[in-house]
C-alpha positions in Angstrom: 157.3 -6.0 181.1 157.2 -7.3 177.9 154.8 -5.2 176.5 156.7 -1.6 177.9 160.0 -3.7 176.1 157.8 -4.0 172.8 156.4 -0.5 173.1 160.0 0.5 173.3 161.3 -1.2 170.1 158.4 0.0 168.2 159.1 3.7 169.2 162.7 3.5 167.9 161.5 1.7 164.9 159.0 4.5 164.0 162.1 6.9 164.8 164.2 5.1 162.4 161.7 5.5 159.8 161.2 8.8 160.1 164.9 9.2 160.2 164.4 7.0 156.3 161.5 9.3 155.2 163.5 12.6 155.7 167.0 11.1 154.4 165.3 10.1 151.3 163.3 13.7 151.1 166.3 15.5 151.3 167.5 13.1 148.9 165.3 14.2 146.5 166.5 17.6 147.0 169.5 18.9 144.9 172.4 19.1 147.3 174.8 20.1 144.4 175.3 23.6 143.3 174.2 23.9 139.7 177.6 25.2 138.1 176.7 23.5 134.5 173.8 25.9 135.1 175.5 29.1 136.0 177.9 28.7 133.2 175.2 28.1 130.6 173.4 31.1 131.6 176.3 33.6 131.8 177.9 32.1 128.2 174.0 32.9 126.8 174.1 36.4 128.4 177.8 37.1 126.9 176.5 36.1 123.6 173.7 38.1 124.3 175.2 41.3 124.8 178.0 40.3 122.2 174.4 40.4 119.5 174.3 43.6 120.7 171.1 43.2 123.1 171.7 45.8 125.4 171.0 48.5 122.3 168.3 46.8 119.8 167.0 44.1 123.1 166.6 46.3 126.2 163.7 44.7 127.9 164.4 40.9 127.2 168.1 41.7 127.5 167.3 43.4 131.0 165.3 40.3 132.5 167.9 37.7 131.5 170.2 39.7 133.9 167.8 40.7 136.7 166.9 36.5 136.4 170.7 35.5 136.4 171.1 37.5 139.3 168.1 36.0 141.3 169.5 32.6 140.2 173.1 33.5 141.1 171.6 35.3 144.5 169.6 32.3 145.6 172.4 29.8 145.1 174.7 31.9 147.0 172.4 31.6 149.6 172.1 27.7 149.6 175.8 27.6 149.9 175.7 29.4 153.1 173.5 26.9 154.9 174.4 23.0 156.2 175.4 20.9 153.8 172.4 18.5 154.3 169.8 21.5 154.3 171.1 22.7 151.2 168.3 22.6 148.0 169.8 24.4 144.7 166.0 23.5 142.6 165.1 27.4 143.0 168.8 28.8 141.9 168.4 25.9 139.1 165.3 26.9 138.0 166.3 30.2 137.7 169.2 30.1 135.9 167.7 27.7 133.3 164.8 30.5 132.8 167.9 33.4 132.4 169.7 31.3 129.8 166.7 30.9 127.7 165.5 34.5 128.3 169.3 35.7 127.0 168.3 33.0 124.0 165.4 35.4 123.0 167.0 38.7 123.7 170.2 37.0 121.4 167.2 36.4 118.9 165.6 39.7 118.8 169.0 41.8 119.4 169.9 40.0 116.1 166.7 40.2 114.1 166.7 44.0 115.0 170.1 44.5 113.7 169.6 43.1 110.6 167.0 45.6 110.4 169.1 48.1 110.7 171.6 47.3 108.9 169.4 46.5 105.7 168.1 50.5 106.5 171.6 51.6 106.6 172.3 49.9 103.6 169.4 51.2 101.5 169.6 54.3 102.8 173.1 54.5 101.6 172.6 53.5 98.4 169.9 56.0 97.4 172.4 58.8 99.2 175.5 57.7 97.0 172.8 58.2 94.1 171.7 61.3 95.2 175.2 62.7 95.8 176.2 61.7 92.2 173.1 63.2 90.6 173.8 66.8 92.8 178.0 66.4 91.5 176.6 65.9 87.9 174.1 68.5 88.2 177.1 71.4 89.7 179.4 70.4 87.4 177.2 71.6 84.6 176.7 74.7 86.0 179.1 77.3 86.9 181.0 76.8 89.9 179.1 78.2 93.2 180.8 78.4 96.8 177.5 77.8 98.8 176.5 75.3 96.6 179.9 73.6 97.1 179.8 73.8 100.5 176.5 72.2 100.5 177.9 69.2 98.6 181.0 68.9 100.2 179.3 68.9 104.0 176.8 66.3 102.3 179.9 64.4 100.9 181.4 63.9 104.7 178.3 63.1 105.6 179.0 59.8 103.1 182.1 59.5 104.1 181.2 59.0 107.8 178.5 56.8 107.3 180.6 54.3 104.8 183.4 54.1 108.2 180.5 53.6 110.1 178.3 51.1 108.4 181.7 49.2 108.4 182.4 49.2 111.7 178.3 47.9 112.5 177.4 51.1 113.6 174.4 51.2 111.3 172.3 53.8 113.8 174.7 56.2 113.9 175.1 55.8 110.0 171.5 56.2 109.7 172.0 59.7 111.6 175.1 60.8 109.5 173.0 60.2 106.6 170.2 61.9 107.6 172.5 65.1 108.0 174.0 64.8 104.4 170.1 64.2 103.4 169.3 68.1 105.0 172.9 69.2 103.2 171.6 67.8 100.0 168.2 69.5 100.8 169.6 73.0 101.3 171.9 72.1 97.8 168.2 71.5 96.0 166.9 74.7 97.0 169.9 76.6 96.0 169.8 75.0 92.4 166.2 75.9 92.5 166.8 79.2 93.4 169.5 79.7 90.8 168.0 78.2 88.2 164.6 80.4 88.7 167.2 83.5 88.6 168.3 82.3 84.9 165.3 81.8 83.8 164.1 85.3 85.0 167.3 87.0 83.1 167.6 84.7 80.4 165.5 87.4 78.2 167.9 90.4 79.1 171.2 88.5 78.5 169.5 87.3 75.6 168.9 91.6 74.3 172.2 92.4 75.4 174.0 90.0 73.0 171.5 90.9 70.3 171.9 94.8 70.8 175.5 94.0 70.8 175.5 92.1 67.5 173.4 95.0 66.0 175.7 97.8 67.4 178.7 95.6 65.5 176.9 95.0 62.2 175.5 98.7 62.6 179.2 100.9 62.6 181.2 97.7 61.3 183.0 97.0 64.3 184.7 94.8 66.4 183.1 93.8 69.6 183.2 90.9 72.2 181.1 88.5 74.1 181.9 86.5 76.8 179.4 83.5 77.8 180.4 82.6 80.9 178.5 79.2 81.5 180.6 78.8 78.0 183.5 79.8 79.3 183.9 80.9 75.7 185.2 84.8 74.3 183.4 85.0 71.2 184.6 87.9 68.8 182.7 89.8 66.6 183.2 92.0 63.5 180.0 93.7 61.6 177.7 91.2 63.8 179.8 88.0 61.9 181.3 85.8 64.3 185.2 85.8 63.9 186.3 83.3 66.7 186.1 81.7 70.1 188.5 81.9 72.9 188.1 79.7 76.1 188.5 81.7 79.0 188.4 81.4 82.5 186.8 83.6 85.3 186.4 84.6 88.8 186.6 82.5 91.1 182.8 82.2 92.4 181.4 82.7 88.5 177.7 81.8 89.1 177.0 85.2 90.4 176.6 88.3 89.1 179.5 90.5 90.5 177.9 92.1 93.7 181.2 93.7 95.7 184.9 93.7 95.8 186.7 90.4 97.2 183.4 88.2 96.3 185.1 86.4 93.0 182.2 87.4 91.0 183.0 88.1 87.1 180.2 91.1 86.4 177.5 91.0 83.9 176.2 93.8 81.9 177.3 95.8 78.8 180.8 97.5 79.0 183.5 98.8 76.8 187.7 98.8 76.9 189.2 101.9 78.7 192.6 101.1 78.1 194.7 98.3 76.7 197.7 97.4 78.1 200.4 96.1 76.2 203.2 96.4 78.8 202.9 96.7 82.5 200.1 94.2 83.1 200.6 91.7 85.7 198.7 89.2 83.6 200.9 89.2 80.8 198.3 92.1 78.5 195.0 93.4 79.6 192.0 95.2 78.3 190.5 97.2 81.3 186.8 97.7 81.4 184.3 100.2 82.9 183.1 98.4 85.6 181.6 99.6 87.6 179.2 101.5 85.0 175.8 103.3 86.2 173.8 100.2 86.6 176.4 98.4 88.4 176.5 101.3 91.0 173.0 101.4 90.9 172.8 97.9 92.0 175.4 98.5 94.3 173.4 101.2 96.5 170.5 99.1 96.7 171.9 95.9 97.5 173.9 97.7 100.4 170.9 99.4 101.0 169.2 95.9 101.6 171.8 94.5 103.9 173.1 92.4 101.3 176.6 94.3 100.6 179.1 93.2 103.6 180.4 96.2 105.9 183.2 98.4 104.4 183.1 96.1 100.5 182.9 98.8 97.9 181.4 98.0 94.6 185.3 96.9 93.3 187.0 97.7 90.3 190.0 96.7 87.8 188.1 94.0 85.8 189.9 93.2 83.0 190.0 90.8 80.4 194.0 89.5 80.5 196.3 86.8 79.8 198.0 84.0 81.6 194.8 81.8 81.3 194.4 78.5 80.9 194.8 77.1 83.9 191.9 75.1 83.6 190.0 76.2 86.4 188.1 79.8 87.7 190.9 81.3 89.3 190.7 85.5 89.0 189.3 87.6 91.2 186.6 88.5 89.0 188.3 88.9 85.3 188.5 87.0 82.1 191.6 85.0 81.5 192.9 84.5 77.9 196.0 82.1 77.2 198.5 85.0 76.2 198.8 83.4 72.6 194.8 84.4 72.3 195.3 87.3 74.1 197.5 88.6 71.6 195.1 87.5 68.6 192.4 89.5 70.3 194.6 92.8 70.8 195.1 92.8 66.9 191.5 93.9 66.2 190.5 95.6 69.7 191.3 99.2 70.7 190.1 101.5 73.5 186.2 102.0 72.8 185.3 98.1 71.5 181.7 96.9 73.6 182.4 94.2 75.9 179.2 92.3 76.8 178.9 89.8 79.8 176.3 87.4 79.9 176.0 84.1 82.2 174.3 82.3 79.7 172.7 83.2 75.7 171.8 80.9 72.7 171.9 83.8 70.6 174.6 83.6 68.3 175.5 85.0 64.8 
């Protein structure tokens, strides 16, 4: 009897101390949801995407959330069991490893970006230069709409990207850039192109001013030149030089005059048709021959080329008249003269005086 009693006590002893052994295991267990841990990790992710991690950190960026969620997942889970069953150590562990993966994304997010932005920046400042450089470069040259509109498209192109680089969207400035780069491009190729046209006709303007000269100095008369990368009227008497008169042109000078309505001022040898003293609507006038044979001739082929637009004639009515000095290419394709030089010129210039047009000579009495 005593021994079944003593068998007895010793079976609810060795049930108490199992009942001691799994308290204190699931003591060792965390019972408490980890909330300091679930706040740490969703303040690094927020700081994380505030660096800007979900552009310049995808892959890091991605894993701190997928982990957060895991972590966030899991201790959902634990709340849902008994209280005494409960172990948080996985959803800890996980949300210690998503704070510290938002940590690195937060680093490389930031280290990209200062990438960037140091791009952007240089970038920029070689565009501003090269902007500057093309604006120096067309304002010594006659005035050109294409290659305006070049610079001006290339000009917006700064303009965006300055608003932008401001605003931290250095990528997107890098893209606006690149566009004014290609608009600065096309400008380049223009310039080329126009100045490989001068220096192809350079020689003939250069004759036509000298043939002029001689034809003045030959019957001792009056004649004119007009320089118009000068913008200067320069009158002649017996080949001498007798004065120079600013003057203003069409409104697209850099061309030679190809069609009505395209602001060209012509080039080429001419003479006055008719002077108008009264009845101009530029004050006084001297009407010239164009279009003369080798205007029309130019005329046919170009529109024989596809280069003359449908229904443009070859124009007409170019005169050198008053009402200049404006300051600025204005006429639809004539010379403008301040009236007070206007009338200086009409005291030595009749119906018959050579007119020659040249974009550019350094051949001068």
């Amino acid at each position: 009897m005593n021994l079944k009693r003593h068998r007895g006590r010793m079976a609810i002893v060795s049930l108490l101390l199992a009942a001691v052994v799994t308290l204190a295991v699931f003591a060792l267990r965390n019972p408490q949801a980890p909330e300091a841990g679930f706040e740490s990790a969703r303040s690094a992710i927020a700081d994380a995407l505030e660096a800007g991690a979900a552009q310049y950190a995808v892959e890091a960026y991605g894993l701190a959330e997928q982990t957060f969620e895991d972590g966030w997942l899991e201790m959902a889970h634990q709340r849902g069991r008994l209280r005494i069953l409960r172990d948080y150590r996985l959803a800890d562990s996980l949300l210690a490893a998503a704070a510290k993966q938002a940590s690195v994304a937060t680093s490389a997010a930031r280290d990209s970006v200062d990438r960037v932005t140091a791009a952007a920046n240089a970038g920029y400042a070689l565009f501003r230069e090269r902007l500057e450089a093309s604006r120096h470069s067309l304002d010594s040259l006659l005035a050109d709409h294409r290659a305006e509109d070049h610079w001006s498209m290339a000009h917006s192109s700064l303009l965006v990207s300055t608003h932008l680089i401001e605003m931290g969207a250095c990528e997107a400035a890098i893209l606006s850039l690149g566009d004014g780069m290609a608009s600065l491009d096309r400008l380049d190729a223009l310039l080329a192109d126009y100045s490989s046209d001068e220096g192809r006709r350079i020689a003939l303007w250069r004759r036509w001013v000298g043939e002029t000269l001689s034809q003045s100095r030959r019957e001792g008369r009056y004649a004119l030149i007009v320089d118009k990368s000068a913008h200067s009227l320069y009158m002649v008497h017996s080949g001498e030089l007798l004065g120079r008169f600013p003057c203003e042109l069409g409104r697209n000078p850099a061309l030679q005059k190809q069609h009505a309505g395209d602001g060209a001022t012509p080039e080429g040898k001419y003479r006055v048709t008719k002077v108008k003293k009264h009845g101009s609507k530029y004050y006084k006038a001297l009407l010239l021959d164009y279009p003369n044979k080798y205007d029309r001739e130019r005329y046919t082929e170009n529109k024989a080329g596809g280069a003359i637009p449908a229904g443009a004639g070859p124009g007409g009515f170019i005169e050198i008249h008053g009402m200049g000095g404006k300051g600025m290419d204005w006429t639809e394709g004539c010379v403008a003269l301040t009236n007070e030089d206007m009338d200086a010129v009409l005291q030595h210039v009749d119906v018959g005086t050579p007119v020659t047009i040249v974009r550019k000579s350094d051949q001068w009495p």
